[in-house]
N, C-alpha and C positions, 0 to 999 in steps of 0.2 A: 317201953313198948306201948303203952296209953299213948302218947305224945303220935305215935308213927301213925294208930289207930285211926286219932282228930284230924291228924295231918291228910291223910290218905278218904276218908272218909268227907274233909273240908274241900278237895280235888275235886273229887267224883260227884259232889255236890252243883260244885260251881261248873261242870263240864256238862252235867245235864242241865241245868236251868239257865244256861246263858240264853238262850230263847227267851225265858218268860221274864228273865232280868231286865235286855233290853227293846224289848216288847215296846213298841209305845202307839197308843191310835194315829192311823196317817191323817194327814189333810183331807177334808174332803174336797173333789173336785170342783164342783162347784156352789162355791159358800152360796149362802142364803145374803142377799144383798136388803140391806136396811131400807126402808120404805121412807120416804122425805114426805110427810104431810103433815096433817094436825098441828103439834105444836110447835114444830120445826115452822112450818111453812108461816103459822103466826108471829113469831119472833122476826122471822125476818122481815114480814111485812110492818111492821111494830119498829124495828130499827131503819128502813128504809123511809119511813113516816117521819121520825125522829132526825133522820139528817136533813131532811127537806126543809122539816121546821128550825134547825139552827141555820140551813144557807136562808133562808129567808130571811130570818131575823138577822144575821150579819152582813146581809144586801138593805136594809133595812136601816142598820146602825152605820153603816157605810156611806149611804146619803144624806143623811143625818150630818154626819160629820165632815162634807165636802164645803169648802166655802164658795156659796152662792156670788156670782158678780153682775 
């Protein structure tokens, strides 16, 4: 009799709360878009720096090593 109790009782549980069970916050519609400055915008100009100065230096070592006639 206890068993039929849990059982019936474990039903009517899950029959009202399946709402809040699978409940979950929706998307919002429109996200909040991440702002590109500060430290972003300095790294790239820091790696765009950075590649200039290795073509340079390997336009550099490149004449260097052409034999002159």
């Amino acid at each position: 009799m206890k068993s039929l109790i849990y059982f019936s009782l474990a039903i009517v549980f899950t029959l009202l709360f399946t709402t809040i069970l699978f409940a979950q916050p929706s998307a919002p519609m429109n996200p909040t878009q991440a702002p590109i400055d500060g430290g972003l915008s300095l790294l790239a100009a820091a790696g765009g720096g950075y590649a200039i100065k290795k073509l340079r230096d390997r336009r550099k070592r490149l004449m260097e090593e052409e034999p002159k006639f």
